[in-house]
N, C-alpha and C positions, 0 to 999 in steps of 0.2 A: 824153809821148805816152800816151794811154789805149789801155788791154789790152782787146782785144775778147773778147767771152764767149767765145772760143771759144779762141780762145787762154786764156783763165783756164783752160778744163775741162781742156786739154790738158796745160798746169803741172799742175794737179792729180792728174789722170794718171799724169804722169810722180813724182809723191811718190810714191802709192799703189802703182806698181811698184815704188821704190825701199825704201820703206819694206816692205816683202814677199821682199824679195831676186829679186826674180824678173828674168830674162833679158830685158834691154831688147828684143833681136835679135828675141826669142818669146814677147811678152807674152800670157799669157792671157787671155783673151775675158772670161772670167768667175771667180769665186774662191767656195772654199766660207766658210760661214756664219763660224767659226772665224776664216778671214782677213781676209772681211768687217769684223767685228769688231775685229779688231786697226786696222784701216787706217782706224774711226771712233774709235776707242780706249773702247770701250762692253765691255762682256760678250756673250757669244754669248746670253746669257737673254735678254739689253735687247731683242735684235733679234727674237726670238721671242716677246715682250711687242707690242712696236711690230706684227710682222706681226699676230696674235691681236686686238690692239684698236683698230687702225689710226690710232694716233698720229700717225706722221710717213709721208709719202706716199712712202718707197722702194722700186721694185719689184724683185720678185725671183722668182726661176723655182724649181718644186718639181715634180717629176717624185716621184712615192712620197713617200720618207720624205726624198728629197735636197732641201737649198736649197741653191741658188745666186744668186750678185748678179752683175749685169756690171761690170766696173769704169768701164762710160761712166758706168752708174748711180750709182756711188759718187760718182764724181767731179760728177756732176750735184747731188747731194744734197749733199755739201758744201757746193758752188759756192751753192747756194740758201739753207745756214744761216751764211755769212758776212754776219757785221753789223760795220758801223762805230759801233755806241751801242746802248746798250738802254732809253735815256728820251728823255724830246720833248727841245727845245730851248725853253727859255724865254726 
């Protein structure tokens, strides 16, 4: 039985809370840059490189000096850099 995208982001999701400790009941909306990071397993720099040069297309919310990511987002950008191969097939 094939997992619909939506159901994948939702798995996803559900790691990205787990892996965070966070309250299934009262999952937060959004996560700062720090936990972000942990939940891609990157440095908090990487992700301030990425925002700065626009390498990879995750977005994120900045009020002042705050960043934030949503965890849809996370889980979205994940879900888009899962590959099954990384050469052709010959």
């Amino acid at each position: 039985m094939p997992t619909t995208h939506a159901a994948t982001i939702e798995a996803i999701k559900a790691e990205i809370l787990a892996q965070l400790n966070c309250d299934p009941k009262h999952p937060p909306v959004q996560v700062d840059e720090k936990s972000a990071a942990a939940a891609l397993g990157v440095q908090a720099n990487t992700l301030s490189v990425w925002r700065s040069s626009g390498r990879y297309r995750l977005p994120f919310i900045k009020v002042g000096r705050c960043v934030k990511y949503r965890i849809n987002d996370l889980a979205e950008f994940i879900a888009s850099r899962t590959a099954c191969n990384t050469g052709e097939a010959k």
